[in-house]
Biopython code that builds the backbone (N, CA, C, O; Angstrom):
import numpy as np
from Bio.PDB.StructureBuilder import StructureBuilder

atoms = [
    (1, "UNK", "N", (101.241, 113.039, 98.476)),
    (1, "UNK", "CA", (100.918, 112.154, 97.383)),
    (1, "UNK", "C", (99.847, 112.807, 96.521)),
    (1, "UNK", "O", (98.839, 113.325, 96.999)),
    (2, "UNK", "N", (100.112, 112.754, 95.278)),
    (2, "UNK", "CA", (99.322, 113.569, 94.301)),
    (2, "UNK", "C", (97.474, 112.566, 94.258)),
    (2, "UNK", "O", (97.243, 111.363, 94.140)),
    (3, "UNK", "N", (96.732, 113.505, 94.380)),
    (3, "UNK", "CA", (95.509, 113.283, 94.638)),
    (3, "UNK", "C", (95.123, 112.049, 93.237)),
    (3, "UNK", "O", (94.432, 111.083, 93.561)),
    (4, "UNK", "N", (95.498, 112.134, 92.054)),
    (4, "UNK", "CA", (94.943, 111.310, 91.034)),
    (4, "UNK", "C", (95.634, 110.001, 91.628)),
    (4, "UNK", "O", (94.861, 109.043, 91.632)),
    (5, "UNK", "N", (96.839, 109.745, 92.104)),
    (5, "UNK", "CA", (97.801, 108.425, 92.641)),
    (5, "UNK", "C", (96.670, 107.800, 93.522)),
    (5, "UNK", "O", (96.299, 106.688, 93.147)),
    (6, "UNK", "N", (96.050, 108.328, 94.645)),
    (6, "UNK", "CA", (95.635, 108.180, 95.714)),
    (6, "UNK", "C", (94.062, 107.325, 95.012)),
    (6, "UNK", "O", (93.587, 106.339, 95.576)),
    (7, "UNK", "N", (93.456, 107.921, 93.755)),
    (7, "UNK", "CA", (92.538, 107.594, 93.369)),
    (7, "UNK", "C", (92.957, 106.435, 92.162)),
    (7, "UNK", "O", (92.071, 105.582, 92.110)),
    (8, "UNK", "N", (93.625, 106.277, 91.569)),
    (8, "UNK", "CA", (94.226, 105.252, 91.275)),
    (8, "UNK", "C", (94.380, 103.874, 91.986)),
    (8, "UNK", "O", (93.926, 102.753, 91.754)),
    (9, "UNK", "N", (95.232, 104.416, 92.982)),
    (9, "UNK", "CA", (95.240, 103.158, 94.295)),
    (9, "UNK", "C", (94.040, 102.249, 94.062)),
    (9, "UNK", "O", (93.935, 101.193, 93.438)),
    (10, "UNK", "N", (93.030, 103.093, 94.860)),
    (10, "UNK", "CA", (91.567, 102.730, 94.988)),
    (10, "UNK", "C", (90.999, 102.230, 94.201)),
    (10, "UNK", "O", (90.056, 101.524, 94.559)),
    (11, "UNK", "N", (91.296, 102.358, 92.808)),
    (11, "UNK", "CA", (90.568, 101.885, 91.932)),
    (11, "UNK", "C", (90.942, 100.525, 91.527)),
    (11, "UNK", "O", (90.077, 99.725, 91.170)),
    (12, "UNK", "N", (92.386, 100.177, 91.569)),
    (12, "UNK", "CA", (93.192, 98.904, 91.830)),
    (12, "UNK", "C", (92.685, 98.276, 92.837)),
    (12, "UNK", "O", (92.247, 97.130, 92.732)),
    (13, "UNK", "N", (92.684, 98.787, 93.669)),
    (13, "UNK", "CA", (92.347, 97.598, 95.207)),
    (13, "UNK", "C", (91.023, 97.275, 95.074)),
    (13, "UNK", "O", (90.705, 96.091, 95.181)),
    (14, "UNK", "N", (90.164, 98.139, 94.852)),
    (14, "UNK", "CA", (88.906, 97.630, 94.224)),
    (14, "UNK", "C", (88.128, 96.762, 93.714)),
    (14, "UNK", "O", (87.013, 96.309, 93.973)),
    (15, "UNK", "N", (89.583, 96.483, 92.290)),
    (15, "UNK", "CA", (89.009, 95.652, 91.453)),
    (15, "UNK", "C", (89.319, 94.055, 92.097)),
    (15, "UNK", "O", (88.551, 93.098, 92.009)),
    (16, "UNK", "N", (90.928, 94.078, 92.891)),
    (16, "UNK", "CA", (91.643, 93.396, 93.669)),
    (16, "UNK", "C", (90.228, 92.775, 94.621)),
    (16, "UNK", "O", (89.782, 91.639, 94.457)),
    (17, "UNK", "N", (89.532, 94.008, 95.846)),
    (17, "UNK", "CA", (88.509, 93.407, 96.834)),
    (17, "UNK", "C", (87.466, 92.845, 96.227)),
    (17, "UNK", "O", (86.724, 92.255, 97.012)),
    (18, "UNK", "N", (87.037, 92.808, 94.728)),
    (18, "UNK", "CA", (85.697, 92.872, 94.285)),
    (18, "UNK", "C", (86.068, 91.313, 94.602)),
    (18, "UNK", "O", (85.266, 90.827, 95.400)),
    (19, "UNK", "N", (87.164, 90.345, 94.138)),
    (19, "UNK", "CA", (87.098, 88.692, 94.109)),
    (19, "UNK", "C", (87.874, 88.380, 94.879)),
    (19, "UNK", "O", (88.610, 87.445, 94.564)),
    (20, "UNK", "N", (88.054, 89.042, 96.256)),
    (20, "UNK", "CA", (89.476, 88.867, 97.214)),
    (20, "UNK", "C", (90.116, 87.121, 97.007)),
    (20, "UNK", "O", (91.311, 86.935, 97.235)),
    (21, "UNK", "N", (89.378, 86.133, 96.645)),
    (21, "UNK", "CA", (89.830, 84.752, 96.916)),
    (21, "UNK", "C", (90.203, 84.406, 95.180)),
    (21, "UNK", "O", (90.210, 83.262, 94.726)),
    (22, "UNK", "N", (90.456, 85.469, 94.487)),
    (22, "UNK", "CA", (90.563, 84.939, 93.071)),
    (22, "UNK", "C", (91.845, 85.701, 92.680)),
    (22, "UNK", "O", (92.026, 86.874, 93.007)),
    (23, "UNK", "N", (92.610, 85.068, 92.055)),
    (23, "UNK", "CA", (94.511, 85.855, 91.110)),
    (23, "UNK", "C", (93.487, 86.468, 90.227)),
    (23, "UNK", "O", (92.344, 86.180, 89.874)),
    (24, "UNK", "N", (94.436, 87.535, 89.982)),
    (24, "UNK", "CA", (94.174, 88.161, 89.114)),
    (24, "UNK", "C", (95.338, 88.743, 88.082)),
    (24, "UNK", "O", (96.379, 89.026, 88.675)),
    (25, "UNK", "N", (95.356, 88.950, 86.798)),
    (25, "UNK", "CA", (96.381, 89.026, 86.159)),
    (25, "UNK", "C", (96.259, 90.525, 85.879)),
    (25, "UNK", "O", (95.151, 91.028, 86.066)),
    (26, "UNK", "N", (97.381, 91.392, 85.402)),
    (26, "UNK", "CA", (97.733, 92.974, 85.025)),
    (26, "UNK", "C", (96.444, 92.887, 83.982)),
    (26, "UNK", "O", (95.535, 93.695, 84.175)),
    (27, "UNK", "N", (96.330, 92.003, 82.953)),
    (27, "UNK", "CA", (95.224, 92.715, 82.372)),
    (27, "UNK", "C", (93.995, 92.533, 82.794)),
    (27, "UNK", "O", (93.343, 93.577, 82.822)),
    (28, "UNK", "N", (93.453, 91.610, 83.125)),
    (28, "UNK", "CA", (92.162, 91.490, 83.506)),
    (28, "UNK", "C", (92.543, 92.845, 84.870)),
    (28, "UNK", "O", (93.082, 93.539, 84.007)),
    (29, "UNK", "N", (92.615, 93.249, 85.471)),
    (29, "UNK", "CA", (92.607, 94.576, 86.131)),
    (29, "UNK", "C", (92.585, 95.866, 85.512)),
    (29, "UNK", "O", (91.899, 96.769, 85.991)),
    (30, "UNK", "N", (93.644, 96.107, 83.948)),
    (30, "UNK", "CA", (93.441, 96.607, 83.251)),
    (30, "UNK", "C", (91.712, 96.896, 82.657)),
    (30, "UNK", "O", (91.159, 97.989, 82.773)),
    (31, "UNK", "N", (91.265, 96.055, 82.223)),
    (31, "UNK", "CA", (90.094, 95.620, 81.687)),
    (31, "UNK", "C", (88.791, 96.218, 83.137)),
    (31, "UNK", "O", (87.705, 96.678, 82.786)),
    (32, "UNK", "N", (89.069, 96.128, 84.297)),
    (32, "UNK", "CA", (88.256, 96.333, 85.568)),
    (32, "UNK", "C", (88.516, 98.252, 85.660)),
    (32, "UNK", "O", (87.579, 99.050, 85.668)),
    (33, "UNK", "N", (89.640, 98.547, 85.706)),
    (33, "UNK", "CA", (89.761, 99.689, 86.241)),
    (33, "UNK", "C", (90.063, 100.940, 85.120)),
    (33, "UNK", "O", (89.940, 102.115, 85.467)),
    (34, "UNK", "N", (90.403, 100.623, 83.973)),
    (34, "UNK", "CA", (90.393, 101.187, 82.775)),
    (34, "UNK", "C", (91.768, 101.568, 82.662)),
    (34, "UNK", "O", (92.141, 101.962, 81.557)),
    (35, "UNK", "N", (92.665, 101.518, 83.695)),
    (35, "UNK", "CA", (94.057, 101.989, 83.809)),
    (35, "UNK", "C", (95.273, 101.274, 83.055)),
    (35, "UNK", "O", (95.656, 100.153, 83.389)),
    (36, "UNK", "N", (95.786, 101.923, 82.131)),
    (36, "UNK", "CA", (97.019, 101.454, 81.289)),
    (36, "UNK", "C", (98.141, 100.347, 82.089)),
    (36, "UNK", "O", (98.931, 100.661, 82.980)),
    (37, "UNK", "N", (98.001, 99.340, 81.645)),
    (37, "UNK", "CA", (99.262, 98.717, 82.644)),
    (37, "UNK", "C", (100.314, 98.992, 82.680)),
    (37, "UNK", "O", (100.980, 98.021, 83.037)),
    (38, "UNK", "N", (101.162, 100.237, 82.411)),
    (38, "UNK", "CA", (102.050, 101.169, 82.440)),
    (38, "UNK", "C", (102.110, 101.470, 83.949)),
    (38, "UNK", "O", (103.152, 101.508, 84.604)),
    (39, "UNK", "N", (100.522, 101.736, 84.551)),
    (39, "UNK", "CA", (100.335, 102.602, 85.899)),
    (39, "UNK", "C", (100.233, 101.051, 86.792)),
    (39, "UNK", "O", (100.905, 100.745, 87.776)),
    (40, "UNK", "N", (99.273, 100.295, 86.167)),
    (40, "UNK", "CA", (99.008, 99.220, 87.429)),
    (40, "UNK", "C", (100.211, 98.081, 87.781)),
    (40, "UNK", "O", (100.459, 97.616, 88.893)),
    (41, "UNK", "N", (100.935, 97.749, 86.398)),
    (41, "UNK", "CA", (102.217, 96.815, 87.224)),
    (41, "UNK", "C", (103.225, 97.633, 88.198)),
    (41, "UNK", "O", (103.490, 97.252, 89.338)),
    (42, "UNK", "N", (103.567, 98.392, 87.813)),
    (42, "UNK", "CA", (104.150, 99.569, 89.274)),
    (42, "UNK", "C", (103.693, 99.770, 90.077)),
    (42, "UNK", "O", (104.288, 100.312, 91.008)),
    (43, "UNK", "N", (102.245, 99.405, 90.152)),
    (43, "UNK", "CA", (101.456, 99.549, 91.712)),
    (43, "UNK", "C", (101.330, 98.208, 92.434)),
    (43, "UNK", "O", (101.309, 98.145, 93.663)),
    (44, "UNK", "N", (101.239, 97.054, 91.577)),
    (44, "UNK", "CA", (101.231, 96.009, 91.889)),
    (44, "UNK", "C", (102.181, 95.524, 92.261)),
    (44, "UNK", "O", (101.906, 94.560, 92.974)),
    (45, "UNK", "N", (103.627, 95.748, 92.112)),
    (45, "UNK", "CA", (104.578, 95.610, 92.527)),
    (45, "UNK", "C", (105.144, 96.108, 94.406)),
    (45, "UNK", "O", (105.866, 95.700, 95.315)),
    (46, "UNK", "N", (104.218, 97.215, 94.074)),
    (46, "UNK", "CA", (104.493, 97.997, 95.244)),
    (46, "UNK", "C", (103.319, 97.215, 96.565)),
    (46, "UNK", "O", (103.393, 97.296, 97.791)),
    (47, "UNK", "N", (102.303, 96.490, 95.694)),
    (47, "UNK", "CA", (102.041, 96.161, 96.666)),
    (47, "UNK", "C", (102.572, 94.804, 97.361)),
    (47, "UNK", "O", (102.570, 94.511, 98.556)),
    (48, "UNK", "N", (103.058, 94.017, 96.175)),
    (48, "UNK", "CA", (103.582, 92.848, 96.676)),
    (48, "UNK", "C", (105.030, 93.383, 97.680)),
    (48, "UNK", "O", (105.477, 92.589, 98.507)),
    (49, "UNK", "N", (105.593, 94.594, 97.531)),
    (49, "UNK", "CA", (106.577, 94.407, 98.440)),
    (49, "UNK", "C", (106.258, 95.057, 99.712)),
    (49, "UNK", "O", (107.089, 95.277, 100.593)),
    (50, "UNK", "N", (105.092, 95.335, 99.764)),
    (50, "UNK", "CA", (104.241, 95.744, 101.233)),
    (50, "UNK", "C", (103.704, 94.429, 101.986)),
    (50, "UNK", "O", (103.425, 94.435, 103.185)),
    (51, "UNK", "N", (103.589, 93.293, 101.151)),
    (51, "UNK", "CA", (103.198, 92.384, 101.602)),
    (51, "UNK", "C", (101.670, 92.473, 101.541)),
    (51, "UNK", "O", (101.151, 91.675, 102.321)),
    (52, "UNK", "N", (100.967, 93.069, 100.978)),
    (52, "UNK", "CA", (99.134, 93.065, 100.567)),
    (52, "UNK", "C", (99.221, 92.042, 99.295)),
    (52, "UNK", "O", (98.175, 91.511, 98.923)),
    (53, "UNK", "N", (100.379, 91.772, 98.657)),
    (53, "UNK", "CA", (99.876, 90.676, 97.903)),
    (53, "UNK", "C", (100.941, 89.584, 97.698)),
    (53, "UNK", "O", (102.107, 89.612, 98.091)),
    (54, "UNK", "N", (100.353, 88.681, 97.049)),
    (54, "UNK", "CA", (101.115, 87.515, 96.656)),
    (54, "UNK", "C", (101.413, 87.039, 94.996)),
    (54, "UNK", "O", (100.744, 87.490, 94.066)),
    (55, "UNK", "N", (102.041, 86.486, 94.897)),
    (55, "UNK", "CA", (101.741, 86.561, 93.436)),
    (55, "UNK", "C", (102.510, 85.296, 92.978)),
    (55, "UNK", "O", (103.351, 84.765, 93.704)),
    (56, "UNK", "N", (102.125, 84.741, 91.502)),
    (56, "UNK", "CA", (102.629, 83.623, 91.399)),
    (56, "UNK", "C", (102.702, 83.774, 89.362)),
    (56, "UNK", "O", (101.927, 84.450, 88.685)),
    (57, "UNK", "N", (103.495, 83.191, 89.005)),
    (57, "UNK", "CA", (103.396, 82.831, 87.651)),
    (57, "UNK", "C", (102.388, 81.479, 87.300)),
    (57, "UNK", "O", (102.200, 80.441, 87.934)),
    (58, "UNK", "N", (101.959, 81.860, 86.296)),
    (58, "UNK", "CA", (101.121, 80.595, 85.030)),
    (58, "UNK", "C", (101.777, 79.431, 84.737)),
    (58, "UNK", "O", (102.898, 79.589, 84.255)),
    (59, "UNK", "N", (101.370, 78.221, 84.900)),
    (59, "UNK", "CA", (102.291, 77.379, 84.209)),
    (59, "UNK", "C", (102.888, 77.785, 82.810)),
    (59, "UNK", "O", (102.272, 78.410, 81.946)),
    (60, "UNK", "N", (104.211, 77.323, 82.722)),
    (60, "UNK", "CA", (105.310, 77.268, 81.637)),
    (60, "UNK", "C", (103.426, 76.792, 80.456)),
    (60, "UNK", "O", (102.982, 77.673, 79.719)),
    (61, "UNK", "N", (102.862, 75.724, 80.531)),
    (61, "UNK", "CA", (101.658, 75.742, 79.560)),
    (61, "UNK", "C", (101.375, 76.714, 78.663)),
    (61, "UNK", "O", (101.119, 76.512, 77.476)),
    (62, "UNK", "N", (101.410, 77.606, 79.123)),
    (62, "UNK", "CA", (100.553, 79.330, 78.870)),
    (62, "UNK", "C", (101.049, 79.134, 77.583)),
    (62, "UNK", "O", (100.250, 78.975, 76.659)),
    (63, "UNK", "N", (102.480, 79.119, 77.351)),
    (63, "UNK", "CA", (103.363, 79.927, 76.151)),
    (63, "UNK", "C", (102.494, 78.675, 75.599)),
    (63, "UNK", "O", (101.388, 79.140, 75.877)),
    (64, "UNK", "N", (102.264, 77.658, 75.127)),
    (64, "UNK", "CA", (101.981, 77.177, 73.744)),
    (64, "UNK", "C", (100.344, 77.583, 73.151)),
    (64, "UNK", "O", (99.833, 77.218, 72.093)),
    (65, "UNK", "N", (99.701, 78.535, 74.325)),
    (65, "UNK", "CA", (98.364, 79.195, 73.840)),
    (65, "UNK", "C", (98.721, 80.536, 72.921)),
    (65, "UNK", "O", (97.835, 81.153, 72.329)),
    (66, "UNK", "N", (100.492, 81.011, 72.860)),
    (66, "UNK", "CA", (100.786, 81.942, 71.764)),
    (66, "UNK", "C", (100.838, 82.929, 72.801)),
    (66, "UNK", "O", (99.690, 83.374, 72.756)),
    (67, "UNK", "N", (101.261, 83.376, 73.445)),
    (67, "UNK", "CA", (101.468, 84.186, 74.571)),
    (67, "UNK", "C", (102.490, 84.419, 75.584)),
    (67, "UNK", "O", (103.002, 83.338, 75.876)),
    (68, "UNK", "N", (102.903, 85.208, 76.120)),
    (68, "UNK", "CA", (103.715, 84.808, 77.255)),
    (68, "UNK", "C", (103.138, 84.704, 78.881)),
    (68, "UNK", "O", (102.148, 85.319, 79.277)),
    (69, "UNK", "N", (103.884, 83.894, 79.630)),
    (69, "UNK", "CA", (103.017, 83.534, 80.707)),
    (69, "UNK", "C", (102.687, 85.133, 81.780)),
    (69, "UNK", "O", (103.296, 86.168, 82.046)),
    (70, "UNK", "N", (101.477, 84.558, 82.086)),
    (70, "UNK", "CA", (101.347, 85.530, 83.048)),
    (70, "UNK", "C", (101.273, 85.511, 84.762)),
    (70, "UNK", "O", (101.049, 84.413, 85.273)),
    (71, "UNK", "N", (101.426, 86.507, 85.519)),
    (71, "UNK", "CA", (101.696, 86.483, 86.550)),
    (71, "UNK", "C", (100.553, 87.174, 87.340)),
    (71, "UNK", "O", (100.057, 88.277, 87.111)),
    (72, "UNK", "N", (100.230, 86.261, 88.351)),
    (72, "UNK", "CA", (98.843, 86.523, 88.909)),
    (72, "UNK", "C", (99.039, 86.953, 90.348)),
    (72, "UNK", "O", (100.201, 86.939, 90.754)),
    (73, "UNK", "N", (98.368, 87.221, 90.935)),
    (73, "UNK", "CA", (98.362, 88.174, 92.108)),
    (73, "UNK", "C", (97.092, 87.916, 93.232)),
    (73, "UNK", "O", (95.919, 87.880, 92.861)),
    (74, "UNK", "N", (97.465, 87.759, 94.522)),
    (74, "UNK", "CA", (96.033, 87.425, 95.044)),
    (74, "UNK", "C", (96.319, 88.313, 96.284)),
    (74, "UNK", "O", (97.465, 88.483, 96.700)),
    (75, "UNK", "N", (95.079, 88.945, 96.931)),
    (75, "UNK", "CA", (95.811, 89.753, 97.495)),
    (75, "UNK", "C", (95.946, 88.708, 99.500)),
    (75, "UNK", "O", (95.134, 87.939, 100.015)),
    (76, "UNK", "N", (96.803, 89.027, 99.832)),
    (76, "UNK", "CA", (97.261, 88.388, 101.370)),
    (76, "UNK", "C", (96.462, 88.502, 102.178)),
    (76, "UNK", "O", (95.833, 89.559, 102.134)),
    (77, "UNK", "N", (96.116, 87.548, 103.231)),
    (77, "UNK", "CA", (95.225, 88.309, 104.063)),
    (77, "UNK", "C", (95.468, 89.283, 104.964)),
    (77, "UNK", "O", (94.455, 89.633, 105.570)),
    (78, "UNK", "N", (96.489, 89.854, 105.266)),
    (78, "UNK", "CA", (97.099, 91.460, 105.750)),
    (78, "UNK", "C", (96.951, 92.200, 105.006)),
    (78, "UNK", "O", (97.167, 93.361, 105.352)),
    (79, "UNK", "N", (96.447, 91.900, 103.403)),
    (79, "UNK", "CA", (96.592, 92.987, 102.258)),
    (79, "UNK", "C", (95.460, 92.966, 102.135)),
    (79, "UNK", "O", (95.175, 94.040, 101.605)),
    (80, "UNK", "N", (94.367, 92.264, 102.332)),
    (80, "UNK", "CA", (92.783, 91.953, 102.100)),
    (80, "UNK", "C", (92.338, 93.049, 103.449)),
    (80, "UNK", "O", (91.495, 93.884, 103.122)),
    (81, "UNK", "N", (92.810, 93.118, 104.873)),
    (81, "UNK", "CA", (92.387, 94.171, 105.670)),
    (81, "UNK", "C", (93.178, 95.208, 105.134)),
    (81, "UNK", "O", (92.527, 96.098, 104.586)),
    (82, "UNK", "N", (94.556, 95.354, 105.142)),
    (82, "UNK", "CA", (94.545, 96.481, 104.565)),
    (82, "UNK", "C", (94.138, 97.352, 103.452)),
    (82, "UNK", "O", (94.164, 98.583, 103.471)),
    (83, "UNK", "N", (93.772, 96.625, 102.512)),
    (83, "UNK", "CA", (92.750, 97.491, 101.326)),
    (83, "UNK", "C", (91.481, 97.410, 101.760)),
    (83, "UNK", "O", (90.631, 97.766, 100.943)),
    (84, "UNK", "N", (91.167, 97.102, 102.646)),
    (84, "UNK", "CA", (89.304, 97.229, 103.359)),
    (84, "UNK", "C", (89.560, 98.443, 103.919)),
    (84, "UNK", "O", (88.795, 99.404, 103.837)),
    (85, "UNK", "N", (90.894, 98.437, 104.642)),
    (85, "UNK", "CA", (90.420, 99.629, 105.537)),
    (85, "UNK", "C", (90.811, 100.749, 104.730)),
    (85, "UNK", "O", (90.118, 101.714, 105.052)),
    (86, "UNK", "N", (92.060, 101.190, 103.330)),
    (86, "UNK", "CA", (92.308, 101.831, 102.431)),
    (86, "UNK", "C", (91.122, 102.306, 102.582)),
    (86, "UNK", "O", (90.790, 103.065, 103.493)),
    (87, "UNK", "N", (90.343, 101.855, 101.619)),
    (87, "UNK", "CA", (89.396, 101.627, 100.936)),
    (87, "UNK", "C", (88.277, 102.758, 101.861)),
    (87, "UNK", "O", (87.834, 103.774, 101.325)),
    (88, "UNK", "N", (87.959, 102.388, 103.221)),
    (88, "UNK", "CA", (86.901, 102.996, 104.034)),
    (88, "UNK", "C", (87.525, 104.583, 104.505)),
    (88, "UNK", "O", (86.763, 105.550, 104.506)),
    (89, "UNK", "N", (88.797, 104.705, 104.849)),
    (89, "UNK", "CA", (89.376, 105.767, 104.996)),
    (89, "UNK", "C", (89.093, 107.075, 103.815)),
    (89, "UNK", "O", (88.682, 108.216, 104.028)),
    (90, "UNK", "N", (89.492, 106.404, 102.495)),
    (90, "UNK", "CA", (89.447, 106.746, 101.194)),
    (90, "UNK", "C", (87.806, 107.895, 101.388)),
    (90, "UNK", "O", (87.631, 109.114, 101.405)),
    (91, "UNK", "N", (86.691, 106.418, 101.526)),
    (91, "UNK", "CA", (85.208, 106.903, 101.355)),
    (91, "UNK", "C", (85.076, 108.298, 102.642)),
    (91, "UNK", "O", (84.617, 109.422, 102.441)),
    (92, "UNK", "N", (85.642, 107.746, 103.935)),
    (92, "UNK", "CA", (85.407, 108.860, 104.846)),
    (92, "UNK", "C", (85.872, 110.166, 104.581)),
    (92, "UNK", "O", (85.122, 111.137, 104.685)),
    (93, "UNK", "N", (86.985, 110.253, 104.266)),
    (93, "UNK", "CA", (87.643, 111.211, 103.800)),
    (93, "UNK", "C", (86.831, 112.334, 102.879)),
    (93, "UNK", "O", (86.533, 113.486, 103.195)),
    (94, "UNK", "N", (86.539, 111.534, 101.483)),
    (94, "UNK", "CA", (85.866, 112.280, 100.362)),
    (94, "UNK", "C", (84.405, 112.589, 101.134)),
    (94, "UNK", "O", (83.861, 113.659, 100.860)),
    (95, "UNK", "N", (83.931, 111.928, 101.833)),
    (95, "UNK", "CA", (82.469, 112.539, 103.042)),
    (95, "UNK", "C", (82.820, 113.792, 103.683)),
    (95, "UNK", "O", (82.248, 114.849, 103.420)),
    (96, "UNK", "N", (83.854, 113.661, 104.608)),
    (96, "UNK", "CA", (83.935, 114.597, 105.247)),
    (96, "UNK", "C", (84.198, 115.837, 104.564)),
    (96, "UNK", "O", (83.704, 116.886, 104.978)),
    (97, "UNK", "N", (85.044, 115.788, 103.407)),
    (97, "UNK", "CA", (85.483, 116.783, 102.777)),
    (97, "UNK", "C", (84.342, 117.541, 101.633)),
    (97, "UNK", "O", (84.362, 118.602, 101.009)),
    (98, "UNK", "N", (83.352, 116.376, 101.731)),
    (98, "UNK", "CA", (82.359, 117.046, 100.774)),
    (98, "UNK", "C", (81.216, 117.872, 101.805)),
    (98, "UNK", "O", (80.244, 118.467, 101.338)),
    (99, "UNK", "N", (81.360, 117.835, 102.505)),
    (99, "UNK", "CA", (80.300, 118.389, 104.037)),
    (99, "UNK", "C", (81.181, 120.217, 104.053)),
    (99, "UNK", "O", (82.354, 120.582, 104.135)),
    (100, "UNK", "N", (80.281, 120.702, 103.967)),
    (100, "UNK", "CA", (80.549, 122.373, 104.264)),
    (100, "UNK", "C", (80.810, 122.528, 105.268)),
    (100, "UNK", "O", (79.961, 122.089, 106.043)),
    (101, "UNK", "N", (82.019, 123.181, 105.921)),
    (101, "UNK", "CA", (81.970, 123.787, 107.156)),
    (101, "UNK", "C", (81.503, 125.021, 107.446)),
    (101, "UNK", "O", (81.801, 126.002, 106.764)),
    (102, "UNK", "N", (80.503, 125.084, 108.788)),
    (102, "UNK", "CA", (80.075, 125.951, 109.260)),
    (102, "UNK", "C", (80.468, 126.666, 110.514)),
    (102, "UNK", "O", (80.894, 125.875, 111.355)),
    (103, "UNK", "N", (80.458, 127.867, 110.889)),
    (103, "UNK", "CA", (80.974, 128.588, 111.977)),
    (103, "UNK", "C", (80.135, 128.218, 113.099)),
    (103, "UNK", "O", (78.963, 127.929, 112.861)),
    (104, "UNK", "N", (80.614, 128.183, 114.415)),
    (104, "UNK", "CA", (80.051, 127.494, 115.404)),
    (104, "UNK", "C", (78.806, 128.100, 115.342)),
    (104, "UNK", "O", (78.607, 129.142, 114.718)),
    (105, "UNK", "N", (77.414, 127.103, 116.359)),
    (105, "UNK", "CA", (76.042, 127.708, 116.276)),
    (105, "UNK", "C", (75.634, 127.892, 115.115)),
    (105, "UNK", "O", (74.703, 128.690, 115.222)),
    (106, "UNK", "N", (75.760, 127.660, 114.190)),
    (106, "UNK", "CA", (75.190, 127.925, 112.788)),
    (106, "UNK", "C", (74.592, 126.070, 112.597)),
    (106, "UNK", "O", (75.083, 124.943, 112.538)),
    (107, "UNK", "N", (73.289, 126.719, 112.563)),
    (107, "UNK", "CA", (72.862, 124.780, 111.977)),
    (107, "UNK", "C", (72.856, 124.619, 110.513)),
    (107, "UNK", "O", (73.066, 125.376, 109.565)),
    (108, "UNK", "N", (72.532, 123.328, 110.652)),
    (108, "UNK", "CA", (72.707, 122.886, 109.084)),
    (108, "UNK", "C", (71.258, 123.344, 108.289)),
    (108, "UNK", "O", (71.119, 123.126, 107.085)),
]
sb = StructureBuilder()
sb.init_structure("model")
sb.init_model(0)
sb.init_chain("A")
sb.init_seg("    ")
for serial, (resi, resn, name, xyz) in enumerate(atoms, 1):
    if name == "N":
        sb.init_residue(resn, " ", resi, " ")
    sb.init_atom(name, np.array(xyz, "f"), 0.0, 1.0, " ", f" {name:<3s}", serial, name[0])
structure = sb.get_structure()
């Protein structure tokens, strides 16, 4: 998986963990993560069919505010641990990888 995807992810689930008990719609995530909703409804999709999220439409209401309705997203609670632990893997990872390796007996 191409390294910018992987950081993408993260930056979605992110915005997703920052209000875990709140929907959230493609743009207001847009607006959180700076990412074109080109990239985030294809991810969001992918996560609802992993089962990390749920998602629901706006009341039919919406359309007479001049708009079309939108579709909100909350994430599951299997999808709430699984983007915690994403999420910590993600941080360990970029740690470990930022740490120099040294040849045995050699201190830091």
């Amino acid at each position: 998986m191409p390294e910018g995807f992987a950081v993408t992810n993260q930056r979605v689930l992110a915005a997703l963990i920052a209000h875990p008990l709140r929907a959230h719609h493609g743009a207001e995530i847009r607006i959180e993560t700076g990412l074109p909703l080109r990239v985030i409804y294809p991810m969001l999709a992918r996560l609802e069919a992993l089962h990390w999220l749920d998602s629901d439409w706006e009341p039919t209401s919406s359309r007479a505010r001049g708009r079309p309705r939108r579709r909100y997203y909350r994430l599951s609670t299997w999808g709430l641990a699984m983007a915690r632990g994403s999420l910590a893997s993600a941080r360990s990872a970029r740690t470990v990888s930022g740490r120099r390796l040294r040849p045995a007996g050699e201190s830091a």
